[in-house]
N, CA, C and O atoms as a GROMACS GRO file, in nm:
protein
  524
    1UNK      N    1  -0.503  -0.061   0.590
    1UNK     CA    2  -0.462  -0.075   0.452
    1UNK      C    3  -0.500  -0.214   0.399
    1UNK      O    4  -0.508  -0.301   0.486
    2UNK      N    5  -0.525  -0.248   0.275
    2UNK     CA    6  -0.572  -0.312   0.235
    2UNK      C    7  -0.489  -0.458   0.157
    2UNK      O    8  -0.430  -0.446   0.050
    3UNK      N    9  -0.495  -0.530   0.197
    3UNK     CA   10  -0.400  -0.690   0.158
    3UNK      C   11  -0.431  -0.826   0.090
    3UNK      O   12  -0.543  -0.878   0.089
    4UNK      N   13  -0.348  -0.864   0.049
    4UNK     CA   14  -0.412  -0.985  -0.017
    4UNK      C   15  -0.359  -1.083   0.078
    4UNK      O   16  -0.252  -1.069   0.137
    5UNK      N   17  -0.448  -1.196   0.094
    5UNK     CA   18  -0.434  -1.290   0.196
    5UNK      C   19  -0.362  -1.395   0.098
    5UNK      O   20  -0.354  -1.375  -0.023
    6UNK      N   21  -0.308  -1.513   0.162
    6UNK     CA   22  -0.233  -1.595   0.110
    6UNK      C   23  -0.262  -1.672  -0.015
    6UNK      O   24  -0.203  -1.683  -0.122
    7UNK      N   25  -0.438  -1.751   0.060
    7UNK     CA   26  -0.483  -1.768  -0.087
    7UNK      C   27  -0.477  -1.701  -0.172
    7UNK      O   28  -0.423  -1.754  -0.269
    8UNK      N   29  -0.525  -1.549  -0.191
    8UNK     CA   30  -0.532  -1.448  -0.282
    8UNK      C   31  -0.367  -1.448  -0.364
    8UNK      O   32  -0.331  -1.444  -0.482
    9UNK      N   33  -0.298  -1.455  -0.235
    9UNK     CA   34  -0.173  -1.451  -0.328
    9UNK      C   35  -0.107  -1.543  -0.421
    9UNK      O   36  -0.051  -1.514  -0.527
   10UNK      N   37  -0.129  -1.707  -0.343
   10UNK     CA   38  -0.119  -1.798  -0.440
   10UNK      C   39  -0.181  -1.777  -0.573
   10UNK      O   40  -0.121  -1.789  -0.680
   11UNK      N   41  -0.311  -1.743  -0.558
   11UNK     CA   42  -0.332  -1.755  -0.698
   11UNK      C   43  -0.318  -1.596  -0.795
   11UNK      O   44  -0.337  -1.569  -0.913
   12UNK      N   45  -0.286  -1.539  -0.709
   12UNK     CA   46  -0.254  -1.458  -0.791
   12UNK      C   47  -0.098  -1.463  -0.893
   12UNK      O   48  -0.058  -1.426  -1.003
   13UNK      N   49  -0.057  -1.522  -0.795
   13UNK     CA   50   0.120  -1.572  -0.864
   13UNK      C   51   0.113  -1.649  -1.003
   13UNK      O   52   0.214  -1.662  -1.072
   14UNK      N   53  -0.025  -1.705  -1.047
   14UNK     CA   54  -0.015  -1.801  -1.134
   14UNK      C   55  -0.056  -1.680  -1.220
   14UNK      O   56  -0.113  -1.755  -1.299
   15UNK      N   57  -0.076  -1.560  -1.274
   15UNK     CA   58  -0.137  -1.497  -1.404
   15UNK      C   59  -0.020  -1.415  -1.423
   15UNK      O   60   0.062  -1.382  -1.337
   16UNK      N   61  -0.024  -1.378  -1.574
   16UNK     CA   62   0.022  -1.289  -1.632
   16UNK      C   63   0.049  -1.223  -1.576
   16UNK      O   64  -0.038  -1.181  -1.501
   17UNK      N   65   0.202  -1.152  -1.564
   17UNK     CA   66   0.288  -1.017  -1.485
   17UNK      C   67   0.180  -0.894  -1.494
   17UNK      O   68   0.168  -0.828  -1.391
   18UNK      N   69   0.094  -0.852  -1.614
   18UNK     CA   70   0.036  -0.749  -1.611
   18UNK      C   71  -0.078  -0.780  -1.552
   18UNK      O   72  -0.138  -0.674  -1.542
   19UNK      N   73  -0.139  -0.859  -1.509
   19UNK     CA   74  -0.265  -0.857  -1.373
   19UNK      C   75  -0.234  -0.897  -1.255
   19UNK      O   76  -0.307  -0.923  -1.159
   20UNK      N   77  -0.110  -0.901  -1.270
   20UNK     CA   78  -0.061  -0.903  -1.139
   20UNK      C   79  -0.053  -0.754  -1.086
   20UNK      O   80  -0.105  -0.712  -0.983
   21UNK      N   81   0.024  -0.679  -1.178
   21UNK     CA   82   0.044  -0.528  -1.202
   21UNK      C   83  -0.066  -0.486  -1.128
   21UNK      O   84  -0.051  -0.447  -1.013
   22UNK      N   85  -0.198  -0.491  -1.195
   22UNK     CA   86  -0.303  -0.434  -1.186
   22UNK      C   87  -0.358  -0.427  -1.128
   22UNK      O   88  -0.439  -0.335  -1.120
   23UNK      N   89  -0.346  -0.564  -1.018
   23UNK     CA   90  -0.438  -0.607  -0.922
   23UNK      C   91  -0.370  -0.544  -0.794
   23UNK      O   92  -0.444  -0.487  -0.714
   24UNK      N   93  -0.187  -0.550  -0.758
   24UNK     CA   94  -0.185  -0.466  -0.739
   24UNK      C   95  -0.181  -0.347  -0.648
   24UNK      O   96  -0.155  -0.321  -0.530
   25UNK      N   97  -0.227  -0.275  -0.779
   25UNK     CA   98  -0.285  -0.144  -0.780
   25UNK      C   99  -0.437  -0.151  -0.737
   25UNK      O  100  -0.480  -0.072  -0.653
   26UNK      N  101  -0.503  -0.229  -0.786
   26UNK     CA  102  -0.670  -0.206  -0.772
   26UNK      C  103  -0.626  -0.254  -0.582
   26UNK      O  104  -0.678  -0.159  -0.525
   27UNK      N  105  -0.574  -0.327  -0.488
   27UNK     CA  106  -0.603  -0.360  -0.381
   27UNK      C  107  -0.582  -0.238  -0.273
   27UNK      O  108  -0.622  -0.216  -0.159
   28UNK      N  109  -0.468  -0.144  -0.401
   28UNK     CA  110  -0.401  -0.012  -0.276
   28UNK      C  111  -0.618   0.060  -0.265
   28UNK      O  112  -0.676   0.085  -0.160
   29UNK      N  113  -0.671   0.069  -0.384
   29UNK     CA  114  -0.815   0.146  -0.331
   29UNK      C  115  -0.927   0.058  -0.309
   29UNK      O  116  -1.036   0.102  -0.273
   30UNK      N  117  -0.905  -0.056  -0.328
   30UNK     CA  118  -1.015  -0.124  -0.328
   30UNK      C  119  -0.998  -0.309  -0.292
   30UNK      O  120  -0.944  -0.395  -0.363
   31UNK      N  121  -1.075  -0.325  -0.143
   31UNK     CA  122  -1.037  -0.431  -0.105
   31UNK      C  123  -1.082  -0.555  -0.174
   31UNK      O  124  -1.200  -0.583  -0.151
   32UNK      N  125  -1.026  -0.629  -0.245
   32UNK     CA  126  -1.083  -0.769  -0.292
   32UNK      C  127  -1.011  -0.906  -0.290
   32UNK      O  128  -0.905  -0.927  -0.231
   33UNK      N  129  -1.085  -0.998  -0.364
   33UNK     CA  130  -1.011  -1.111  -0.312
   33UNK      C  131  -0.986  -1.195  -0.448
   33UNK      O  132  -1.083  -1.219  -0.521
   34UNK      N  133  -0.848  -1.243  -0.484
   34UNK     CA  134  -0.879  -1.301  -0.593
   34UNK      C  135  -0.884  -1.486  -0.558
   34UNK      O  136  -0.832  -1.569  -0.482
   35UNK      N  137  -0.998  -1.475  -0.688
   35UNK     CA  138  -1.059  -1.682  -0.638
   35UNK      C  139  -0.997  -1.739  -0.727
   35UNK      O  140  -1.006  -1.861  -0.720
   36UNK      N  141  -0.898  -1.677  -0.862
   36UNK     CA  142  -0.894  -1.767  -0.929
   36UNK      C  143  -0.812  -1.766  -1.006
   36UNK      O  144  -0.844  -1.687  -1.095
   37UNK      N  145  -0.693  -1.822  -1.029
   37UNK     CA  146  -0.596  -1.707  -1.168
   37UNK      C  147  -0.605  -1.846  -1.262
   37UNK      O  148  -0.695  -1.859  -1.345
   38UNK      N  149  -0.508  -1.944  -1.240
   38UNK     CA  150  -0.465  -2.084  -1.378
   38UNK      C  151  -0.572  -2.194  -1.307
   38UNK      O  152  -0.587  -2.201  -1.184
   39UNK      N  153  -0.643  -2.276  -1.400
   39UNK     CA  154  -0.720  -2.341  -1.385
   39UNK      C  155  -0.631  -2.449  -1.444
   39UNK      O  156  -0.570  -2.412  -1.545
   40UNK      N  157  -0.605  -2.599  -1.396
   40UNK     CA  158  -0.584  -2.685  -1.459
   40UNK      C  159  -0.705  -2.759  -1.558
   40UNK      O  160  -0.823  -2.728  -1.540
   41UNK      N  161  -0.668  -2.855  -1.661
   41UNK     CA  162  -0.787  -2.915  -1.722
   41UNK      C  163  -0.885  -2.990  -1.653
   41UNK      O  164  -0.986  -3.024  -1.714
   42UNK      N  165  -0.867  -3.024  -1.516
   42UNK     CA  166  -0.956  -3.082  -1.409
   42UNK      C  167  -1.059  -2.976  -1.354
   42UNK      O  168  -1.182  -2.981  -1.350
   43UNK      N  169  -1.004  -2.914  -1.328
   43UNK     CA  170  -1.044  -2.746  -1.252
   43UNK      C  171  -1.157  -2.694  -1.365
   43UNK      O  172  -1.277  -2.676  -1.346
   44UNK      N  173  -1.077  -2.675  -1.492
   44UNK     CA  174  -1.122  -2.632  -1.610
   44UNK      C  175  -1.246  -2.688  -1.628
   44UNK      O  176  -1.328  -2.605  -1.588
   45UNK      N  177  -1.296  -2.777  -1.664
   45UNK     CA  178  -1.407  -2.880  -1.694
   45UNK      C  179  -1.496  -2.902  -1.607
   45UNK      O  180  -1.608  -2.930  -1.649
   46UNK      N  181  -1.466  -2.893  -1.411
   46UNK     CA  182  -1.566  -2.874  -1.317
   46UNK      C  183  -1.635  -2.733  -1.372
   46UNK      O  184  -1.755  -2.738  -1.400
   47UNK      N  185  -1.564  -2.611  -1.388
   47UNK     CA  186  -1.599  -2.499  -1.360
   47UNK      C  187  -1.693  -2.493  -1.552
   47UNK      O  188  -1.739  -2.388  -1.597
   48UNK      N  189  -1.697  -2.603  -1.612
   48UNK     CA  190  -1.798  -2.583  -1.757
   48UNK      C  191  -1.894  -2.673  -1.736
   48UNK      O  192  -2.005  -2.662  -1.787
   49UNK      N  193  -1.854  -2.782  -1.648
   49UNK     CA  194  -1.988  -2.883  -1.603
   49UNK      C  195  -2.086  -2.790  -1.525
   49UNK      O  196  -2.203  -2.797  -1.561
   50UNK      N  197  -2.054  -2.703  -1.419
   50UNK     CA  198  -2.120  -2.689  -1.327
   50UNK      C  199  -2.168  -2.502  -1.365
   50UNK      O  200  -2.204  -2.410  -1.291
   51UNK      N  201  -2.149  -2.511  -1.484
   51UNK     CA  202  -2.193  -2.380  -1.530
   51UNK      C  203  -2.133  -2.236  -1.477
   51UNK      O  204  -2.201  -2.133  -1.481
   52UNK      N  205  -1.995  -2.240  -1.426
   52UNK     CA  206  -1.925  -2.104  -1.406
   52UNK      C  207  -1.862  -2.061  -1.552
   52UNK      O  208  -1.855  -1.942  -1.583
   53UNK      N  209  -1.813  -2.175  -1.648
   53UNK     CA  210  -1.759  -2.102  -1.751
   53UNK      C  211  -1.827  -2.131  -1.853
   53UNK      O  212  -1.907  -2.220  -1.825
   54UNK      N  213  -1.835  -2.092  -1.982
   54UNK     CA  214  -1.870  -2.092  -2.098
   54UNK      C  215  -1.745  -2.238  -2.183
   54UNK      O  216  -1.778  -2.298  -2.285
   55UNK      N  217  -1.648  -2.255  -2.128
   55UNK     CA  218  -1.586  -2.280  -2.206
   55UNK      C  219  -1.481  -2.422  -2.164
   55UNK      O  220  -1.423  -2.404  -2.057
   56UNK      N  221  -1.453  -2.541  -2.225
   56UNK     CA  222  -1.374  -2.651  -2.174
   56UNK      C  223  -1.254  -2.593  -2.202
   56UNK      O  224  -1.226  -2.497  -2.275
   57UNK      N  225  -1.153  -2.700  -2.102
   57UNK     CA  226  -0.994  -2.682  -2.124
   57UNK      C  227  -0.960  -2.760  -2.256
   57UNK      O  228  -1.012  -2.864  -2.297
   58UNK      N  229  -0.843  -2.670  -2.325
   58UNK     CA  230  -0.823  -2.594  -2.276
   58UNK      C  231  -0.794  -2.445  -2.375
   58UNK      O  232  -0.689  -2.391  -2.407
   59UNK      N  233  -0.984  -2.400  -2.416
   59UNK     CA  234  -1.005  -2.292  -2.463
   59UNK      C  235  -0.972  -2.205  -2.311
   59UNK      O  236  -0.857  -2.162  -2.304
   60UNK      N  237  -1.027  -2.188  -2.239
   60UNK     CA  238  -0.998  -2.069  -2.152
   60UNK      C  239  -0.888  -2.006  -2.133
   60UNK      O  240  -0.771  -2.043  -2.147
   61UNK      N  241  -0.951  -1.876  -2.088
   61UNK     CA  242  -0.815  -1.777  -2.076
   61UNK      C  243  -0.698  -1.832  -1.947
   61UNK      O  244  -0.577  -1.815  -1.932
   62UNK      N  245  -0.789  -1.893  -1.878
   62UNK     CA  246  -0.713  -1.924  -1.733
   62UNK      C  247  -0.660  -2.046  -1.729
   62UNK      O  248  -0.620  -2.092  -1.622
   63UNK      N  249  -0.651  -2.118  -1.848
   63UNK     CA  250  -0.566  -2.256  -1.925
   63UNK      C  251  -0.408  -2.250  -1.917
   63UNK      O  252  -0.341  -2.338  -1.862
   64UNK      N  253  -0.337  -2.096  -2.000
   64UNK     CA  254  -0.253  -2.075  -1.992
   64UNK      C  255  -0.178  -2.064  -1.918
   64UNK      O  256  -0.233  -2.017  -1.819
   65UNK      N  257  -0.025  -2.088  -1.891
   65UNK     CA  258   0.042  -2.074  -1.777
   65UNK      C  259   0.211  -1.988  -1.832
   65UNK      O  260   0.311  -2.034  -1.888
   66UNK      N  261   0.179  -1.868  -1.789
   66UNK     CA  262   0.070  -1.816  -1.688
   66UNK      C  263  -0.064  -1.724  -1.741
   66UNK      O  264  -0.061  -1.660  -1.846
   67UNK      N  265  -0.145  -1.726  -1.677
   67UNK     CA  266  -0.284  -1.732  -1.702
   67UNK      C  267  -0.307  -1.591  -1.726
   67UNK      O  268  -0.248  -1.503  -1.664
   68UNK      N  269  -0.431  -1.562  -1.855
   68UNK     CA  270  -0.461  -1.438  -1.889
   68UNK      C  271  -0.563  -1.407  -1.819
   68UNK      O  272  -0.584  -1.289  -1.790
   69UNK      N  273  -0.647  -1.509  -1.777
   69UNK     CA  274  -0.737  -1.491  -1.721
   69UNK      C  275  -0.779  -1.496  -1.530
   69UNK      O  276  -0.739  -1.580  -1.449
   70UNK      N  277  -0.824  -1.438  -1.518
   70UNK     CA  278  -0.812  -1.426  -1.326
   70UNK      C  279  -0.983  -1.396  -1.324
   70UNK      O  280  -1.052  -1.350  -1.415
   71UNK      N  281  -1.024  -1.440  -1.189
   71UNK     CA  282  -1.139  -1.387  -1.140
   71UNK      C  283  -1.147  -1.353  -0.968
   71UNK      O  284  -1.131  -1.430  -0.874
   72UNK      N  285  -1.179  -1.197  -0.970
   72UNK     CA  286  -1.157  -1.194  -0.836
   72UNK      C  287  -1.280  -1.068  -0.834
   72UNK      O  288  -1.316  -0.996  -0.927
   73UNK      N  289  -1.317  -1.073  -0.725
   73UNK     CA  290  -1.467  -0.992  -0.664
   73UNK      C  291  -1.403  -0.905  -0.485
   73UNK      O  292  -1.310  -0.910  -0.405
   74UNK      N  293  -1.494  -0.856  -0.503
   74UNK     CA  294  -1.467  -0.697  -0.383
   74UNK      C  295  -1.458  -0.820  -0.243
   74UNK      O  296  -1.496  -0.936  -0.227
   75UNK      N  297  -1.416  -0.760  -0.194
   75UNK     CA  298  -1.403  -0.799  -0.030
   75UNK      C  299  -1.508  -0.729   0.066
   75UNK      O  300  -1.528  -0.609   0.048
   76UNK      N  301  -1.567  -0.786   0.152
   76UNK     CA  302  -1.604  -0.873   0.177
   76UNK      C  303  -1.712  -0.948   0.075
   76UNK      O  304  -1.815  -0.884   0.051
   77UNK      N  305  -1.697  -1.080   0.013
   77UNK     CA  306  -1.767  -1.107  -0.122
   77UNK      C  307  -1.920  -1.144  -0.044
   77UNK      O  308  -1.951  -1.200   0.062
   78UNK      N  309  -1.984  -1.090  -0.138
   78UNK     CA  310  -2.150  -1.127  -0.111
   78UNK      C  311  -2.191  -1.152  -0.246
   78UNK      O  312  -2.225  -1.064  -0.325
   79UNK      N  313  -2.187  -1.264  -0.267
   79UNK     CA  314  -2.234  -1.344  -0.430
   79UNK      C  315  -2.400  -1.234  -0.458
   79UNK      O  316  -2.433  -1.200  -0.571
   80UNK      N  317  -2.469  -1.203  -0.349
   80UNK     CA  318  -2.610  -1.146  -0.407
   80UNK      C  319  -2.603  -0.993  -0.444
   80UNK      O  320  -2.692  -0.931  -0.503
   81UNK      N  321  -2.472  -0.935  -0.394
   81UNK     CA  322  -2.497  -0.793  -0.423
   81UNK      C  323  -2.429  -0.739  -0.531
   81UNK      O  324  -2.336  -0.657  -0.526
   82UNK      N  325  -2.512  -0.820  -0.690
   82UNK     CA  326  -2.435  -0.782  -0.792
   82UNK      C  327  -2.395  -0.650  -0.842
   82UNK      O  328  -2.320  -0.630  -0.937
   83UNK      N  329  -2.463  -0.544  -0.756
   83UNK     CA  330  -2.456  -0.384  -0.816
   83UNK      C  331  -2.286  -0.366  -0.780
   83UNK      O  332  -2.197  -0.304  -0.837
   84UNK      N  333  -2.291  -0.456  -0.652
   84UNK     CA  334  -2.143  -0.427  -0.588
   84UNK      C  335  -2.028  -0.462  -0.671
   84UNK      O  336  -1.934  -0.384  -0.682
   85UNK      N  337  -2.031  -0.576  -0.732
   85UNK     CA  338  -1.950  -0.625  -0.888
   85UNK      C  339  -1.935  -0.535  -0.994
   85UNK      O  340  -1.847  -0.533  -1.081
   86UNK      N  341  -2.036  -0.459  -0.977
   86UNK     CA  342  -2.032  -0.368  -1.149
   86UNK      C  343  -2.003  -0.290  -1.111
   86UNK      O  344  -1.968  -0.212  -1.200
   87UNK      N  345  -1.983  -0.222  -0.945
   87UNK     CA  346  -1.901  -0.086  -0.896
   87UNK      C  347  -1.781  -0.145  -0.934
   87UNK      O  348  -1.724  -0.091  -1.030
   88UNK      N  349  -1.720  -0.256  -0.876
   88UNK     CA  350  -1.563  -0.324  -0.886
   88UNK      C  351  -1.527  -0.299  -0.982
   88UNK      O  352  -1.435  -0.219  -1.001
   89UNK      N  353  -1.598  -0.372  -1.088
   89UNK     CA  354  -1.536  -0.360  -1.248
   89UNK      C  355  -1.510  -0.263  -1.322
   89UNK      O  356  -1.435  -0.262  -1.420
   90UNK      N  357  -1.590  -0.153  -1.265
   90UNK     CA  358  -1.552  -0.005  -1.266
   90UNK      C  359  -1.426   0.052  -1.274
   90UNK      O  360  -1.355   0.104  -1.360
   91UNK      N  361  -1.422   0.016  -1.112
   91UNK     CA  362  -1.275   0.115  -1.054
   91UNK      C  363  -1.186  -0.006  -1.101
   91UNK      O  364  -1.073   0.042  -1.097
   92UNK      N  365  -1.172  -0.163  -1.151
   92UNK     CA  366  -1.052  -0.239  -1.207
   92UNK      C  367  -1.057  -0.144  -1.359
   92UNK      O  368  -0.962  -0.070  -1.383
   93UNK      N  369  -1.131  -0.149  -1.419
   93UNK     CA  370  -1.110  -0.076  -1.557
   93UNK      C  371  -1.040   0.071  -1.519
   93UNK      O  372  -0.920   0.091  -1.532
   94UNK      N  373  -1.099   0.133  -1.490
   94UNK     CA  374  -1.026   0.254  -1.435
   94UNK      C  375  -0.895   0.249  -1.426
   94UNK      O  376  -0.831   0.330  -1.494
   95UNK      N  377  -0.846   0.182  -1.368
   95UNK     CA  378  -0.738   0.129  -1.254
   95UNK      C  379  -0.642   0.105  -1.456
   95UNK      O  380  -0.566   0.176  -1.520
   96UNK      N  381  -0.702  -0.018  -1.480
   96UNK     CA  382  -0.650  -0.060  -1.590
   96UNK      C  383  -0.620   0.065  -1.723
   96UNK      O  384  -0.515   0.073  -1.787
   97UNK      N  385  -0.709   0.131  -1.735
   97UNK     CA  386  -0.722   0.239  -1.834
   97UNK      C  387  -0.536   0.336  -1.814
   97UNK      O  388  -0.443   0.351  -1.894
   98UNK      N  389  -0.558   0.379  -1.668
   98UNK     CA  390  -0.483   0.431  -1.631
   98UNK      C  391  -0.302   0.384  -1.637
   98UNK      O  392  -0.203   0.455  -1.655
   99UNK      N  393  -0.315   0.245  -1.613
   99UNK     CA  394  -0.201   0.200  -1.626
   99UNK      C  395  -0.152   0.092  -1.774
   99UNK      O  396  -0.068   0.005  -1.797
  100UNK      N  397  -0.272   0.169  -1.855
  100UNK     CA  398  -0.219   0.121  -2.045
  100UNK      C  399  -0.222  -0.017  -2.012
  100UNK      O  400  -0.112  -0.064  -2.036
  101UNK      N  401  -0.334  -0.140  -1.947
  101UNK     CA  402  -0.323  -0.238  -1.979
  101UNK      C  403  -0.469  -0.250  -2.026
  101UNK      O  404  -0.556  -0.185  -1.969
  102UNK      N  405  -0.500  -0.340  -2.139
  102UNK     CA  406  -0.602  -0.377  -2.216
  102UNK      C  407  -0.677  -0.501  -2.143
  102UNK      O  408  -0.630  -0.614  -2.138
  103UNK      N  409  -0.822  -0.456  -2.078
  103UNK     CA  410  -0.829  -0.585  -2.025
  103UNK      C  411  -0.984  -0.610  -2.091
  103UNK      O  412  -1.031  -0.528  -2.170
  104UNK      N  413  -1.054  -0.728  -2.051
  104UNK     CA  414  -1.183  -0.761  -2.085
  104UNK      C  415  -1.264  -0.835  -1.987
  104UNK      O  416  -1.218  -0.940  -1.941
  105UNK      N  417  -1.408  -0.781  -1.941
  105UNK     CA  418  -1.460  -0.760  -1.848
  105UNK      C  419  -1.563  -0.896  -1.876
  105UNK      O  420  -1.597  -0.904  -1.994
  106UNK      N  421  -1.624  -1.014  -1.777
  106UNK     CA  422  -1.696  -1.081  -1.816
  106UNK      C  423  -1.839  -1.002  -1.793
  106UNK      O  424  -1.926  -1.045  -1.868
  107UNK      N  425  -1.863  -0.940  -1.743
  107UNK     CA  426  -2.056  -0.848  -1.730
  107UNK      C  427  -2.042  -0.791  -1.874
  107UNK      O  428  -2.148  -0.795  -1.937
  108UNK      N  429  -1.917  -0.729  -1.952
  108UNK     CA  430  -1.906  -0.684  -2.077
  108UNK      C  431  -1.846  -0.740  -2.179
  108UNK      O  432  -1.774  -0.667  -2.247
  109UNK      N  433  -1.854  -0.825  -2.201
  109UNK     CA  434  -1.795  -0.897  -2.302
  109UNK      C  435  -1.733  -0.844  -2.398
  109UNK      O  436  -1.612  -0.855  -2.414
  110UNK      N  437  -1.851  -0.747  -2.513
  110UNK     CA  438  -1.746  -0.727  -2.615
  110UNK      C  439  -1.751  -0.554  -2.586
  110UNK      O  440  -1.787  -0.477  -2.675
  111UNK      N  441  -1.716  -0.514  -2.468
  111UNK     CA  442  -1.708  -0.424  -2.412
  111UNK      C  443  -1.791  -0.258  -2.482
  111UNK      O  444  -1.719  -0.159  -2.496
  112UNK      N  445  -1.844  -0.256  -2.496
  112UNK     CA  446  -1.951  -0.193  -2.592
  112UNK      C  447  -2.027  -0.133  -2.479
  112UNK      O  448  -2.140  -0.091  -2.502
  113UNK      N  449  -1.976  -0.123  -2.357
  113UNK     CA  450  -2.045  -0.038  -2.229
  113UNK      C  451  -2.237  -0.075  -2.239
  113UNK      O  452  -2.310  -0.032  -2.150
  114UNK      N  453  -2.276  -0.128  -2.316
  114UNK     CA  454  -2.400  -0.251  -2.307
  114UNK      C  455  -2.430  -0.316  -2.240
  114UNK      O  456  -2.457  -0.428  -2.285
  115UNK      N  457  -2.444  -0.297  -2.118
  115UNK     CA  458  -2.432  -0.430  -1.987
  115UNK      C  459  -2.571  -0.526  -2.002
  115UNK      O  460  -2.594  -0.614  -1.919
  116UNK      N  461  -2.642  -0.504  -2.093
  116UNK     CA  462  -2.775  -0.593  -2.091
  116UNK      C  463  -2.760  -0.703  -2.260
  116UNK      O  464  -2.844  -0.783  -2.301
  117UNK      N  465  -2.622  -0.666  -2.328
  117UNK     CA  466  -2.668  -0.770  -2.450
  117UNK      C  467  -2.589  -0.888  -2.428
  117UNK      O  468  -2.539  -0.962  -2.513
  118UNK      N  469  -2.580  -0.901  -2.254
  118UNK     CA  470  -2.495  -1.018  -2.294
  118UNK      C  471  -2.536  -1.181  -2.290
  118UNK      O  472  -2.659  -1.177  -2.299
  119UNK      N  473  -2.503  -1.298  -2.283
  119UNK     CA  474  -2.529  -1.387  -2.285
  119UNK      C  475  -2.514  -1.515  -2.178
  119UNK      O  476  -2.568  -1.624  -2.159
  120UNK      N  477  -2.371  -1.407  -2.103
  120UNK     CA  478  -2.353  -1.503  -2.010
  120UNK      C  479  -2.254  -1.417  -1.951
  120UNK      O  480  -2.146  -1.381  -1.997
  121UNK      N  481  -2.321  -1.383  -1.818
  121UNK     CA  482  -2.260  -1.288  -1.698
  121UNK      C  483  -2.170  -1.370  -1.609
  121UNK      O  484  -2.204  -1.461  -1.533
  122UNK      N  485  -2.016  -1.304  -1.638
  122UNK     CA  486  -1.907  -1.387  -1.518
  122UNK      C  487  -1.865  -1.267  -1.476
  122UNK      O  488  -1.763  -1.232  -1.536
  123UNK      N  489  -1.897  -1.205  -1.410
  123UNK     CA  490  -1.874  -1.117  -1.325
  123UNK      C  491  -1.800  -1.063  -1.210
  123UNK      O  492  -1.814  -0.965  -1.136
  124UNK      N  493  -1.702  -1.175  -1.224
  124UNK     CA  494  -1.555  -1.174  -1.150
  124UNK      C  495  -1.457  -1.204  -1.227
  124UNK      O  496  -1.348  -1.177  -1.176
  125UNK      N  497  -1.453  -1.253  -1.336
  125UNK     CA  498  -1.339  -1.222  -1.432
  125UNK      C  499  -1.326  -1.164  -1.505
  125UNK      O  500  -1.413  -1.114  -1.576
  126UNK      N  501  -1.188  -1.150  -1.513
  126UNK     CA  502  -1.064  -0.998  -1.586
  126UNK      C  503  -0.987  -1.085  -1.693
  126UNK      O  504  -0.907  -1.177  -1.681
  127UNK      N  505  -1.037  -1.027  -1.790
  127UNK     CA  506  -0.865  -1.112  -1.895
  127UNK      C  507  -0.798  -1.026  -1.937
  127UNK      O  508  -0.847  -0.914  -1.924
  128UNK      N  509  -0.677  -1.032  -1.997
  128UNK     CA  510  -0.594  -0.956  -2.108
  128UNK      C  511  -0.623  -0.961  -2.236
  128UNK      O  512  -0.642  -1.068  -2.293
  129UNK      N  513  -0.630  -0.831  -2.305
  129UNK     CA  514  -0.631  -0.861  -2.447
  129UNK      C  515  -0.551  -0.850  -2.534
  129UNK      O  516  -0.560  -0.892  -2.649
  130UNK      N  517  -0.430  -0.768  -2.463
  130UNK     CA  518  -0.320  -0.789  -2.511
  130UNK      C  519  -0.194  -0.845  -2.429
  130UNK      O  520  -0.127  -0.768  -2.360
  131UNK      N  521  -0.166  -0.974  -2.439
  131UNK     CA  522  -0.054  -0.976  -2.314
  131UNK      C  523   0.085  -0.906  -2.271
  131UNK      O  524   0.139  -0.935  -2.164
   0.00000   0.00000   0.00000
């Protein structure tokens, strides 16, 4: 059966009750790991210097406390096997659909099932769009 390890859990403790919800649920079918839930403004600003986010603290979703924003990828993570990410984001939407929470996908931005108009692929984070 499938678990979240400690790290995973720490940071999972820092987001919003409903991705916590969600996540979960997505771990009972699908093993993953989450890397990332509240970013402090230190955290925040490495991760826009070094080109993971689009965005300084403290616009981001993962600013808030507790955080709308989380990023977490399939277990065992292999950064090169992006097909494997867009299966994930799949069965999390799914997952999400099913349990009436509104979320937003970074491979889809303005979710328009378009996976090629986007501008900037984060592909392990989940936000809320409605908290």
């Amino acid at each position: 059966m499938n678990h979240f390890g400690d790290r995973s859990m720490r940071n999972l403790s820092t987001v919003h009750g409903k991705l916590q919800d969600l996540f979960f649920e997505v771990i009972k079918g699908y093993d993953c790991s989450i890397i990332c839930g509240f970013r402090s403004e230190e955290d925040q600003n490495e991760a826009y210097h070094t080109g993971r986010s689009k965005k300084k603290f403290p616009e981001s979703t993962h600013n808030r406390a507790p955080s709308l924003g989380i990023d977490v990828a399939p277990w065992p993570i292999d950064w090169d096997n992006t097909t494997r990410f867009y299966h994930f984001a799949g069965y999390v939407k799914g997952v999400a659909d099913k349990m009436g929470i509104q979320i937003r996908w970074g491979g889809d931005w303005d979710s328009d099932n378009d996976l090629y108009d986007q501008d900037f692929y984060d592909l392990v984070h989940f936000e809320l769009i409605k908290p």
